[in-house]
C-alpha positions in Angstrom: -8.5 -0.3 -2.0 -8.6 2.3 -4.8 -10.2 5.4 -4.4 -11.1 8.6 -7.0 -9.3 11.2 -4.8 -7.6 14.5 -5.4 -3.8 13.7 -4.6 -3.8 17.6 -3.6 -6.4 17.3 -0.6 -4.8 13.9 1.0 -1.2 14.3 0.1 2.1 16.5 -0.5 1.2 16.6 -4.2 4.1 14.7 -4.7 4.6 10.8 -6.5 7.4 8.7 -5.7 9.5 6.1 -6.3 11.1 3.2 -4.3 14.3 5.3 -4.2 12.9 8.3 -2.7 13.3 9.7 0.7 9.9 10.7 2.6 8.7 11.7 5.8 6.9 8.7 7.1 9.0 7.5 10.1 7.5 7.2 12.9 9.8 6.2 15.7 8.7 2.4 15.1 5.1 3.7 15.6 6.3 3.7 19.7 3.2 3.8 21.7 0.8 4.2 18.7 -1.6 1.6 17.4 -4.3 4.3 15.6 -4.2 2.6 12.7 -4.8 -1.1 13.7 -8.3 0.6 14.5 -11.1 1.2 13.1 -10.5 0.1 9.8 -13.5 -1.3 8.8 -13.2 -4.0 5.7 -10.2 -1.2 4.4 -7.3 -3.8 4.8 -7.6 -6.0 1.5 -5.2 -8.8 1.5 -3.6 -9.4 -1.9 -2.8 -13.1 -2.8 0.7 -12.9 -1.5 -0.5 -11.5 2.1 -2.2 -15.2 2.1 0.6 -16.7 1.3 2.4 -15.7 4.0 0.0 -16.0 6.3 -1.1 -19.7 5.8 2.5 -20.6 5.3 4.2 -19.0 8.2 1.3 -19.5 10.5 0.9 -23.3 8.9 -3.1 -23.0 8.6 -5.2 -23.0 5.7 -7.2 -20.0 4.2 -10.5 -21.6 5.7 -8.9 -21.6 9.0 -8.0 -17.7 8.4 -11.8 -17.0 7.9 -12.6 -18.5 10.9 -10.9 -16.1 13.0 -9.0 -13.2 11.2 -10.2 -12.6 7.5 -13.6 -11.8 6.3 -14.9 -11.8 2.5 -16.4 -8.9 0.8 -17.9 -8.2 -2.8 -15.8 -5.3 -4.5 -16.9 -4.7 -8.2 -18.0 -7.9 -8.4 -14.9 -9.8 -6.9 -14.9 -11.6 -3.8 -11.9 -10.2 -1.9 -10.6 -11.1 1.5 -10.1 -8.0 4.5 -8.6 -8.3 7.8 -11.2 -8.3 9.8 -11.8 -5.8 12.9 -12.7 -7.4 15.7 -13.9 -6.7 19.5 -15.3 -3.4 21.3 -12.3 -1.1 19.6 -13.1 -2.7 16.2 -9.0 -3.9 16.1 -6.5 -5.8 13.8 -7.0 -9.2 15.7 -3.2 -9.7 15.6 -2.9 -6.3 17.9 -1.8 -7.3 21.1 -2.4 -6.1 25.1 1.3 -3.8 24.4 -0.6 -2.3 21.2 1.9 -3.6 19.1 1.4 -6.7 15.9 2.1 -9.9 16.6 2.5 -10.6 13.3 4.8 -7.6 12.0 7.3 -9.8 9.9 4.5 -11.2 7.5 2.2 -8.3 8.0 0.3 -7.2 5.1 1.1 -5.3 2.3 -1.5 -2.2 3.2 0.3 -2.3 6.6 3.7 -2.0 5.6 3.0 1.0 2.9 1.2 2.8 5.2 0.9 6.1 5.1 1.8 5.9 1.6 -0.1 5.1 -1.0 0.1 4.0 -5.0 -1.1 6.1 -7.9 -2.0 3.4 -10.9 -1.3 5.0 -14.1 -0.5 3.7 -17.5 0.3 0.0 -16.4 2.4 0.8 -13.3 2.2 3.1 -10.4 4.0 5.5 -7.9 3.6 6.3 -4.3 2.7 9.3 -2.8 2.3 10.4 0.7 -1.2 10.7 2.8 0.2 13.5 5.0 -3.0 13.4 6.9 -3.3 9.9 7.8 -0.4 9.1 10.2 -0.9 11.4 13.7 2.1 10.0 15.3 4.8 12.9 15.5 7.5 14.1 14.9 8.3 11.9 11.5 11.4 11.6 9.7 13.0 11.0 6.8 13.0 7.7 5.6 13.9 5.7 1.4 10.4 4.3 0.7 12.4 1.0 0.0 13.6 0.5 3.7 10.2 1.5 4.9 8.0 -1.3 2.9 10.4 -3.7 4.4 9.8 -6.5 1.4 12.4 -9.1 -0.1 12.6 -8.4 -4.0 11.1 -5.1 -3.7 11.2 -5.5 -7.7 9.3 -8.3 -8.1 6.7 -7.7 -5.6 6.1 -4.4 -7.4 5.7 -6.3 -10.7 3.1 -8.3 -8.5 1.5 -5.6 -7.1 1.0 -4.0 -10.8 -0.2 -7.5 -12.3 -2.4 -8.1 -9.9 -4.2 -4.4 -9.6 -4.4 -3.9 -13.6 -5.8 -7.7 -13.8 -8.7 -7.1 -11.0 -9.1 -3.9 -13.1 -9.9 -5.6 -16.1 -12.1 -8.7 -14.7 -13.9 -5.9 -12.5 -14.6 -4.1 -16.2 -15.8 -7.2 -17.8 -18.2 -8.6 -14.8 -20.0 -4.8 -15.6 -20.6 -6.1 -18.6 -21.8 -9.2 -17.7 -25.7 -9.8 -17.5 -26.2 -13.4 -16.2 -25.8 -13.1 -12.3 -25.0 -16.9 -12.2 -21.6 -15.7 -14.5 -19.8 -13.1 -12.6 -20.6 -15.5 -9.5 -18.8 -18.6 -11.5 -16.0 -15.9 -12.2 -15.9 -14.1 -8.7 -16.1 -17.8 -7.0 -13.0 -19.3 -9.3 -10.7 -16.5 -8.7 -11.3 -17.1 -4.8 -10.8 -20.7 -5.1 -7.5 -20.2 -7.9 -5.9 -17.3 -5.8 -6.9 -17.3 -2.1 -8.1 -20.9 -1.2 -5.7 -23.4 -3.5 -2.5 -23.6 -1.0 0.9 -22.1 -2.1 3.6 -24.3 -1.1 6.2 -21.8 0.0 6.4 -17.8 0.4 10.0 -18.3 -1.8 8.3 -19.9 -4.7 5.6 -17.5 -4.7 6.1 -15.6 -7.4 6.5 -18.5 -10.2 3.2 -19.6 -8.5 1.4 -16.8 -9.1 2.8 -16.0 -12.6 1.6 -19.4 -13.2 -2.0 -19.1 -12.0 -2.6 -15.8 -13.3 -1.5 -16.9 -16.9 -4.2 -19.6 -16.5 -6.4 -17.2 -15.2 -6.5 -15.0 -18.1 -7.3 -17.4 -20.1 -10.1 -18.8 -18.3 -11.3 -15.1 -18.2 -10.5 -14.0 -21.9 -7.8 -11.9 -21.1 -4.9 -14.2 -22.8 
């Protein structure tokens, strides 16, 4: 979720790259689950979170809003959340031991944590939310290992595609004055990137270069 911070009040007024060192370890987050909690509709999932889910768990997208995802309207795009559930508002995939029974296709949000990206100028950088995180003492740790993702290089490509194109349909739906439209356009980017099946987290990539080529043009943004 993008927010219009200060990067001096939330972080070490730093920005980083893949290759940098950090203090963000944790001890494996032993005995801490803070941030499973609480989190309101903050956990976006991204179309490759989705992908992993419904492939590895072998269910559809349906089936994951039935029990663990929840949609929400963000500038005019429907986007899917984890959603919170039961008297401690928690990550449904939190178990009794505090600890994620899903942590090998966990989202994206969940592995940067406590980092964050800065978007600038078609690409972005991480910094650190030294506020965030309560579980001490940390250590030292190369952003790479921590986001724990196969072909860091292409998922950041993703990651950048992805942002700066929701960026630019977000800017255009502002624009938009029939209702009816920006639902036609909010509705067909739920249904191209969220609800159509992928057909293997491998492939994804090619998949999604392919749907968001379409996508632009269907949008004006060829």
């Amino acid at each position: 979720m993008e927010r219009e911070i200060d990067l001096k009040e939330i972080s070490d007024g730093k920005l980083y790259t893949s290759n940098d060192m950090v203090k963000a370890g944790c001890d494996d987050c032993r005995g801490c689950s803070d941030c499973c909690r609480g989190m309101g509709e903050s956990i976006l999932l991204d179309p490759l979170d989705i992908c992993r889910m419904t492939v590895q768990m072998e269910c559809t997208f349906d089936e994951l809003l039935e029990t663990c995802v929840e949609l929400h309207v963000v500038d005019g795009v429907i986007l899917p959340n984890m959603k919170m559930v039961g008297r401690e508002e928690q990550c449904p995939f939190l178990n009794q031991q505090g600890r994620c029974n899903i942590h090998r296709i966990r989202p994206g949000i969940c592995r940067l944590f406590p980092l964050g990206r800065c978007y600038e100028e078609g690409s972005f950088r991480y910094f650190l939310q030294t506020h965030e995180c309560k579980k001490e003492p940390k250590t030292k740790v190369k952003i790479k290992k921590w986001l724990d993702t196969p072909n860091l290089g292409q998922y950041e490509e993703f990651v950048c595609q992805w942002h700066y194109f929701l960026k630019d349909v977000q800017r255009m739906l502002e624009q938009v004055q029939s209702e009816a439209m920006v639902k036609k356009v909010a509705v067909y980017l739920l249904e191209e990137f969220y609800r159509k099946p992928y057909e293997s987290e491998t492939g994804f990539y090619e998949e999604f270069s392919r749907r968001l080529k379409e996508a632009k043009k269907q949008t004006g943004f060829a």
